[in-house]
Backbone as CSV, one residue per row, in Angstrom:
resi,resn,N_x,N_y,N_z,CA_x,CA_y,CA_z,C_x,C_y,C_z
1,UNK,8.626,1.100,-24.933,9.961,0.654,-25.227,10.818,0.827,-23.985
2,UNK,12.006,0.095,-24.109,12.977,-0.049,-22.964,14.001,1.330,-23.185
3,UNK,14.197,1.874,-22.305,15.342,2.997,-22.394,16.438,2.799,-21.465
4,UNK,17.510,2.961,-21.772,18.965,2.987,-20.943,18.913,4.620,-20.141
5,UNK,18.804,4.629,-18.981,19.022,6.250,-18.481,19.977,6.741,-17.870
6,UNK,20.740,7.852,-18.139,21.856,7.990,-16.844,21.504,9.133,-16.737
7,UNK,22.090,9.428,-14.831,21.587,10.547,-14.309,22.817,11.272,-13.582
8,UNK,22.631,12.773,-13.554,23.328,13.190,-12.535,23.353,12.846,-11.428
9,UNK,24.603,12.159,-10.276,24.186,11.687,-9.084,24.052,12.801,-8.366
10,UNK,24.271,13.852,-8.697,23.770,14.847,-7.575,22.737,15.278,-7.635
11,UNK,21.809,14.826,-8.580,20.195,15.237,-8.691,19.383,13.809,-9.089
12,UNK,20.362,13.052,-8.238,20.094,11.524,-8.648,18.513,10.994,-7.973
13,UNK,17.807,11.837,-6.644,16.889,11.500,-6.048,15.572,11.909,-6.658
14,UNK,15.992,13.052,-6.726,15.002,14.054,-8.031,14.511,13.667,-8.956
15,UNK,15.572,13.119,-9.906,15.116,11.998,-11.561,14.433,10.865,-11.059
16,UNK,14.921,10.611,-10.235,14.444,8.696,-9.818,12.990,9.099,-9.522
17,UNK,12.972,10.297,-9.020,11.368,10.611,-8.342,10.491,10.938,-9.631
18,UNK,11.064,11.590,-10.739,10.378,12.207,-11.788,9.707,10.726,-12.680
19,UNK,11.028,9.805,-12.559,11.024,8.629,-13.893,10.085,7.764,-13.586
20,UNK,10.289,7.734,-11.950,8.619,6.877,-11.148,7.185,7.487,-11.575
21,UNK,7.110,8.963,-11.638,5.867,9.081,-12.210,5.469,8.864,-13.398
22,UNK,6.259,9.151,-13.864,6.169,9.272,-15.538,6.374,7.760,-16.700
23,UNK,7.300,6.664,-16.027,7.607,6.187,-16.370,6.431,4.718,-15.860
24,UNK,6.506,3.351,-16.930,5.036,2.566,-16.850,6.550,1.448,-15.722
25,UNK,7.714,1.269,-16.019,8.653,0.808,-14.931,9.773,1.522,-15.009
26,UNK,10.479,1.335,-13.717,11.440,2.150,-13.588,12.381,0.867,-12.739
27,UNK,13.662,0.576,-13.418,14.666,-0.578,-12.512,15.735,-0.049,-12.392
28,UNK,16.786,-0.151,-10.972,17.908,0.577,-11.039,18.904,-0.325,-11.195
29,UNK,19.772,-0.015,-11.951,21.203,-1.190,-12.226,22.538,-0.917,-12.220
30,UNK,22.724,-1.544,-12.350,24.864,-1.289,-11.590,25.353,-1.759,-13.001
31,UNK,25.309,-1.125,-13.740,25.850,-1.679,-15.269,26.488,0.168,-15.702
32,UNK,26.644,0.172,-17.228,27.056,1.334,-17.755,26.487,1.788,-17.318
33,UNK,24.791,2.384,-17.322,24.072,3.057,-16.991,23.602,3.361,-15.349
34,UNK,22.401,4.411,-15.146,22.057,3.624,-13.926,20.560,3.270,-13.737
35,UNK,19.617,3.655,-14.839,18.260,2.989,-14.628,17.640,2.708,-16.188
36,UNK,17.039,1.377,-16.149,16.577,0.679,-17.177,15.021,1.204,-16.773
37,UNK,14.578,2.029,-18.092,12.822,2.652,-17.823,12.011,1.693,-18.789
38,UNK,10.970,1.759,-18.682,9.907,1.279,-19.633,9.093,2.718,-19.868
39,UNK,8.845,3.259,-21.427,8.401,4.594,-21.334,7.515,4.918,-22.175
40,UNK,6.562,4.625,-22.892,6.064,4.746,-24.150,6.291,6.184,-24.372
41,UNK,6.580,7.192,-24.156,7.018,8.454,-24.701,7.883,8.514,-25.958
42,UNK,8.829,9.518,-25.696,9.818,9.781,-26.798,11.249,10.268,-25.646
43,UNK,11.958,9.446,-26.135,13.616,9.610,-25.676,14.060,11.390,-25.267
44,UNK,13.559,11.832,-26.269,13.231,12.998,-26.605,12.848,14.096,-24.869
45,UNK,11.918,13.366,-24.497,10.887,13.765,-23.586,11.261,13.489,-22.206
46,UNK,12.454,12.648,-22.417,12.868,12.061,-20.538,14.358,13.026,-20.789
47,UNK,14.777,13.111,-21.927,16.112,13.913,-21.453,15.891,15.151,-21.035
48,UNK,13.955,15.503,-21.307,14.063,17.084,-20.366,13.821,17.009,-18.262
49,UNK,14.169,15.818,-18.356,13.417,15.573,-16.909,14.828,16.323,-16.351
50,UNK,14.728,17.042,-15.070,15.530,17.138,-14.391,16.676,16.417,-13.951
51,UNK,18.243,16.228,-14.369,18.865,15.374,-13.559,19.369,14.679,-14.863
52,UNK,18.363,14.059,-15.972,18.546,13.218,-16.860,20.057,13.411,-17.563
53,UNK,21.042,12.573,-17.858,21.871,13.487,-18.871,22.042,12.557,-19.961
54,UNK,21.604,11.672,-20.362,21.982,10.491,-21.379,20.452,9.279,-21.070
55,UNK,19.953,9.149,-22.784,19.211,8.643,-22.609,19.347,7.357,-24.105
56,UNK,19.377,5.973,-24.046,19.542,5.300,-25.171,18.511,3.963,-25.250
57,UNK,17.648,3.933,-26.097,17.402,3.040,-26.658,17.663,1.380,-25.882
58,UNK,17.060,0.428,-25.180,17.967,-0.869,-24.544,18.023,-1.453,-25.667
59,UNK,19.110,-2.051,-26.125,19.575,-2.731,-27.065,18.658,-4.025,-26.980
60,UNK,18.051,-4.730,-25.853,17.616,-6.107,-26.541,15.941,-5.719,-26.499
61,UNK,15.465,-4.386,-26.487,13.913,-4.211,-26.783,13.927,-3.427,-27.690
């Protein structure tokens, strides 16, 4: 599934590095948020990543 992610920008290099491993895509965007993931996990499971602070569901997946 698609997830909406926002991150602390001061541990903004850190997450981006975590969401690349973990994550099957990772896209960065200039919208509300700042990275659109592809994750088969649980929502649950990326808000423990370092950095993470808000994690939602993408509304059109």
């Amino acid at each position: 599934m698609y997830l909406e992610v926002w991150v602390n920008h001061l541990e903004r290099e850190k997450a981006l590095e975590k969401l690349k491993e973990i994550c099957e895509e990772v896209h960065e965007v200039f919208y509300d948020y700042d990275y659109i993931v592809r994750y088969s996990g649980s929502e649950e499971d990326l808000l423990k990543v370092e950095g993470v602070k808000r994690v939602r569901r993408h509304y059109n997946c």
